[in-house]
C-alpha positions as CSV (number, residue, x, y, z in Angstrom):
1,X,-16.4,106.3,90.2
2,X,-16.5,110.3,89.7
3,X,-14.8,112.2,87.0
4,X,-11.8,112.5,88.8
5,X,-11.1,109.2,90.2
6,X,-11.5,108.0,86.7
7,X,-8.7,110.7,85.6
8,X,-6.5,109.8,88.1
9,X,-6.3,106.6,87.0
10,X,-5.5,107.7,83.4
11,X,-2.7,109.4,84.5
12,X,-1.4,106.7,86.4
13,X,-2.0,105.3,83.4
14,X,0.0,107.2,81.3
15,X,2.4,107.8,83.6
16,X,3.3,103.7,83.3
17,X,3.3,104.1,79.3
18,X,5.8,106.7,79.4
19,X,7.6,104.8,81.7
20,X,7.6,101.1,79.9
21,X,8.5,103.2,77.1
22,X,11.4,104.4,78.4
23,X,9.6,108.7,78.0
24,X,9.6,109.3,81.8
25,X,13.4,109.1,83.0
26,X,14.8,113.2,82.1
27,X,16.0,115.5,83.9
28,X,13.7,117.9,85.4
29,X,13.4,121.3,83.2
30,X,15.0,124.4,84.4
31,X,12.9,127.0,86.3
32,X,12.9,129.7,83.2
33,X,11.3,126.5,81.3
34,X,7.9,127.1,82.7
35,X,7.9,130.8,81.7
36,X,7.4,129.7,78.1
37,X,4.4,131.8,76.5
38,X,4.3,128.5,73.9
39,X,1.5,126.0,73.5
40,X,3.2,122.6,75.5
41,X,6.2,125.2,76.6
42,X,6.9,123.7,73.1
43,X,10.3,126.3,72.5
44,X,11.3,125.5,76.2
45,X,11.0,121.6,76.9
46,X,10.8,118.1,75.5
47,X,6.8,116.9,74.8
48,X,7.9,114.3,77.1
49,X,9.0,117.0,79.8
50,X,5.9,118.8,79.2
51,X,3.6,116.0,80.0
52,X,5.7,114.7,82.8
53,X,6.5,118.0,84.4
54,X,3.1,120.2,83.4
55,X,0.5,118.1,82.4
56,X,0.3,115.5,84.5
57,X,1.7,117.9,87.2
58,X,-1.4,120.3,86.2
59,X,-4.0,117.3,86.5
60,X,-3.0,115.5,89.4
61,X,-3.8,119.5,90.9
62,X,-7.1,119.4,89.6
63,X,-7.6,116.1,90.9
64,X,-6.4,116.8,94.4
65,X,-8.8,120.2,94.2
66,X,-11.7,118.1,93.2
67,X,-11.4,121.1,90.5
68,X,-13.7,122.2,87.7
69,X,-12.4,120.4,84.4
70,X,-11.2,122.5,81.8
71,X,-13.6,123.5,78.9
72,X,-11.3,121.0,76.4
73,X,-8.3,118.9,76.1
74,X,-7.2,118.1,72.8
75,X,-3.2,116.5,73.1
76,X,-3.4,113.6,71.7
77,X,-3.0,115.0,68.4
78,X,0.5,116.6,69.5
79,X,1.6,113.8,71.2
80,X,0.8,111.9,68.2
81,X,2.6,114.2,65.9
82,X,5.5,114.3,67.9
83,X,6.4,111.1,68.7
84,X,6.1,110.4,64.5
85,X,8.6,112.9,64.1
86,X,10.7,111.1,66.4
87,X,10.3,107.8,64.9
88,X,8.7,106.5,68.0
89,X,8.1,102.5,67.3
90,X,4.9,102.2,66.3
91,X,3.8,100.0,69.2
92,X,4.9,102.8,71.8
93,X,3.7,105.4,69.8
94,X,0.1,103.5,70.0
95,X,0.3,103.3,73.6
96,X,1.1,106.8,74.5
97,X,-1.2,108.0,71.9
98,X,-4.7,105.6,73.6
99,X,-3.6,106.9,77.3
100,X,-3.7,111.2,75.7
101,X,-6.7,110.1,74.3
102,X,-8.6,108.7,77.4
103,X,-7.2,111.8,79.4
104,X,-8.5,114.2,76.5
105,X,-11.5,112.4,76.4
106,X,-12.4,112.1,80.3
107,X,-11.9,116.0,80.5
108,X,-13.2,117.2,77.3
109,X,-17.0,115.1,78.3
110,X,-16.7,116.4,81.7
């Protein structure tokens, strides 16, 4: 499998966390959102509207481009952060945190 069949298949992945944790149903940001000069459009959006709406957007590009990868990818951390701030149940939190991981991982090595 090449680099970016196995990424595809980590956002598919995460794309199923977020939605058996109930992350992926939002509305979808306004335009002036993706203007936002901040790291994960972070003054602008959600995290979970930022994955949903950039990153995996961003990815799935890449993927369909058969694209370079990027030099690093280091969310997990965030996401991680994030959903303790929200109190995120710990189970959830676990999942979403293992399918940033893979994804940081796959690019990052690649």
């Amino acid at each position: 499998m090449t680099v970016h069949e196995e990424l595809d298949v980590a956002l598919r992945r995460l794309e199923a966390t977020m939605k058996a944790t109930n992350m992926w149903r939002m509305s979808a940001p306004k335009p002036e959102a993706y203007e936002s000069q901040q790291p994960f459009c972070i003054d602008t959006m959600t995290l979970p509207q930022w994955l949903r709406f950039v990153f995996i957007v961003r990815l799935d590009a890449l993927i369909e481009a058969r694209a370079p990868m990027p030099d690093k990818c280091d969310v997990a951390p965030v996401v991680d952060t994030y959903l303790a701030q929200q109190d995120t149940r710990a189970t959830d939190r676990l999942l979403l945190c293992k399918a940033v991981e893979e994804i940081d991982r796959l690019v990052t090595e690649n």
